[in-house]
C-alpha positions in Angstrom: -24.0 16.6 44.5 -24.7 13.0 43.4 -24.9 14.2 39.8 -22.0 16.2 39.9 -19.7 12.8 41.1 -21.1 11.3 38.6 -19.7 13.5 35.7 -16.7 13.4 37.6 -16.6 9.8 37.4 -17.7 9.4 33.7 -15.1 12.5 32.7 -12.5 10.7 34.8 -13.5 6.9 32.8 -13.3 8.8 29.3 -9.9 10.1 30.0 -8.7 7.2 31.3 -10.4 5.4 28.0 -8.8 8.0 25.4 -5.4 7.7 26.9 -5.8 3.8 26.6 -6.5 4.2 23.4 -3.5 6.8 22.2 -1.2 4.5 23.8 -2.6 1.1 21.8 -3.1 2.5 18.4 0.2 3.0 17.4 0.7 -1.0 17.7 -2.2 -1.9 15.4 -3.1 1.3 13.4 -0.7 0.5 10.4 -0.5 -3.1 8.1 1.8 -5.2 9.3 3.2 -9.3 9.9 1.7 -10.6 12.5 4.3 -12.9 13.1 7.2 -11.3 14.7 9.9 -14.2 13.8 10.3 -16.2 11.5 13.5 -19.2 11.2 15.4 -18.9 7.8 15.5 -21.5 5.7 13.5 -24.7 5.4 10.1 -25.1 3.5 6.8 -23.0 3.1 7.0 -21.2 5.9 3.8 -18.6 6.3 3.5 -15.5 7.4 0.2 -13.0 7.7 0.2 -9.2 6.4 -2.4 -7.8 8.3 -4.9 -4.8 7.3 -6.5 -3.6 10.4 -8.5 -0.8 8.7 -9.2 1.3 5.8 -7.8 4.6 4.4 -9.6 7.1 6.7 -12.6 5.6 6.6 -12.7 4.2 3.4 -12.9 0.6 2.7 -9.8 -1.2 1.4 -10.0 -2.2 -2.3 -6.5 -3.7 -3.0 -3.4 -4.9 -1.0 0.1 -4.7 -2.8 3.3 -5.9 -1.3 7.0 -5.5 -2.4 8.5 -9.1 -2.2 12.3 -8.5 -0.4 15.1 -10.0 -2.4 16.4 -13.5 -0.7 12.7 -14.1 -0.1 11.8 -17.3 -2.4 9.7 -19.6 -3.3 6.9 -16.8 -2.4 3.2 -18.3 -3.0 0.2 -15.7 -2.1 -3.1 -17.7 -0.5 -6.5 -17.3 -2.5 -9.1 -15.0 -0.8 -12.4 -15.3 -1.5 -13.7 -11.8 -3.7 -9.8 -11.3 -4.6 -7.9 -11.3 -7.5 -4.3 -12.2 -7.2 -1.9 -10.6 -9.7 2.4 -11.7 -9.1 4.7 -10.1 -10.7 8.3 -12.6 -11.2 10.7 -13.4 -13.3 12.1 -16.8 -14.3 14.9 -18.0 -12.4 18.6 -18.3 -13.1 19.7 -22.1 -14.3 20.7 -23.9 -11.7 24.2 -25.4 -11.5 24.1 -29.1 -10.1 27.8 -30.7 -9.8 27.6 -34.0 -11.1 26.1 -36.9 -9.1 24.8 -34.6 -6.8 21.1 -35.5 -5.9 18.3 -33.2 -4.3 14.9 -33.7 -2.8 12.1 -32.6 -4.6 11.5 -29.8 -2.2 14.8 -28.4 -3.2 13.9 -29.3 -7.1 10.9 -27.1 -6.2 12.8 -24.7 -4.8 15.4 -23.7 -7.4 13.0 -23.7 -10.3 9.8 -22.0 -8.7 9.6 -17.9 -10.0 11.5 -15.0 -8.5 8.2 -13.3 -6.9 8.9 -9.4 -6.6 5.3 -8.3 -5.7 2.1 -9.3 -4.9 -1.2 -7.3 -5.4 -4.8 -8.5 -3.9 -7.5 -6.3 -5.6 -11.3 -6.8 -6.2 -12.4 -7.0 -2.8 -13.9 -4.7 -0.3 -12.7 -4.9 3.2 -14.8 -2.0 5.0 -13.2 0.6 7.6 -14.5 -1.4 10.9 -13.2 -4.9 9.7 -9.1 -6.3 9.5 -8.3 -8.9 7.3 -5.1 -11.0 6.8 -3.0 -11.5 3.9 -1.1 -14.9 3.8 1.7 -15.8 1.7 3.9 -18.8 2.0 8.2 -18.4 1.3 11.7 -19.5 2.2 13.6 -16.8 4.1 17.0 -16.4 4.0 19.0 -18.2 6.8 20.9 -15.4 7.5 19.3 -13.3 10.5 17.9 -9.9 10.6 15.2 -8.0 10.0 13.7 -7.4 6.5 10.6 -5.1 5.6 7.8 -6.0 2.8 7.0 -2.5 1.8 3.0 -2.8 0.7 0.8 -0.3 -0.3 -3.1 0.2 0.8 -5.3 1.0 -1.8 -9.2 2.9 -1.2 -10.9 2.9 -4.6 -8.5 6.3 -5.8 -6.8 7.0 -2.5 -3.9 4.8 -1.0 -1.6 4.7 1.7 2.2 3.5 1.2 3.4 1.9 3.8 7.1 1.5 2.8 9.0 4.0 5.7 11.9 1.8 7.2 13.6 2.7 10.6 17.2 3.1 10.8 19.6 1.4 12.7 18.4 1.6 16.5 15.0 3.3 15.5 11.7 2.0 16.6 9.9 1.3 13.6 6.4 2.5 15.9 7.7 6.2 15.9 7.4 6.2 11.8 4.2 7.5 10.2 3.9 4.5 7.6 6.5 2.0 8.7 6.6 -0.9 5.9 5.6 -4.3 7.4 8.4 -5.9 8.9 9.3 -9.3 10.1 12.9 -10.5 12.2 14.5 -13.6 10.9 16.1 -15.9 12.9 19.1 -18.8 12.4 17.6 -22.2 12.1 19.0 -24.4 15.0 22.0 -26.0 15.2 23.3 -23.3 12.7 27.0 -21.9 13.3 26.3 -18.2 14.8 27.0 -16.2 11.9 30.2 -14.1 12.0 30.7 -10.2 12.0 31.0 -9.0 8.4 35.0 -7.5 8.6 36.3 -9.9 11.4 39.8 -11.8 10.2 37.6 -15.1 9.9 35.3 -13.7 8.1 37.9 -12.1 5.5 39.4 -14.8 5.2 36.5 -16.9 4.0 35.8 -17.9 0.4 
């Protein structure tokens, strides 16, 4: 009798254990930001793509990730055993009015590269270990949500995460949902103002 409550008991654990587990994975199983909010504008702001596993067992050899227009200034951080590779274009001359004066941040700012992907590759991040993925940018003041579309490499497989959720969609129902991050007004901004309202017609 004693033995027979105890398989009850250990079935009754497991079952409580797997449905634990089917209702956490879905947060954590695919890369993603860690950060969930980010405030637009100002300097060298960082954010973390996480890789929390490999591609079905197999270790992760490279990390790329699609850099989202409006997204400047991007610098990736140096990881020991990777190789960084950016792919950018020169930017677009900037037109100063005369007299006007800017900080070197700013200076910084308008001549640094127009980053539109970074790839990590070389290294060999093993199924049962996460790793993160930091780059540095300045995000566009105005809010929202914008998604950095990466794709997991496994020596010849890979796994795209680049699905994005429509309007009202939870981006956890998707089978690869690209790594997203919400961006938020820095303070004291003016609330922005609904694209087609009269005020906002009738602006410059």
């Amino acid at each position: 009798m004693i033995d027979h409550i105890t398989r009850r008991r250990v079935a009754g654990v497991a079952s409580m254990t797997a449905l634990l587990l089917a209702i956490a994975v879905p947060a954590s199983a695919h890369v993603f930001v860690v950060q969930t909010e980010v405030v637009g504008g100002g300097f060298g702001t960082e954010i973390t793509i996480r890789v929390p596993h490999g591609c079905n067992g197999a270790a992760t050899t490279a990390l790329a990730v699609q850099i989202p227009a409006g997204v400047t200034s991007v610098k990736p951080k140096q990881l020991p055993g990777w190789t960084i590779d950016v792919t950018s274009t020169a930017p677009a001359p900037a037109s100063m009015a005369p007299g006007a004066s800017f900080t070197d941040e700013q200076m910084d700012a308008m001549n640094a590269p127009i980053v539109s992907s970074i790839k990590w590759s070389g290294g060999n991040l093993p199924d049962n270990e996460y790793a993160d993925f930091p780059i540095t940018a300045i995000f566009p003041t105005t809010p929202g949500t914008i998604a950095f579309p990466a794709v997991q490499y496994c020596g010849d497989t890979q796994v795209a995460w680049i699905e994005i959720p429509a309007a009202g969609q939870d981006p956890e129902t998707l089978q690869n949902p690209a790594p997203m991050v919400t961006v938020v007004a820095p303070e004291g901004s003016p609330a922005p103002m609904p694209m087609g309202s009269p005020a906002a017609s009738a602006a410059p």
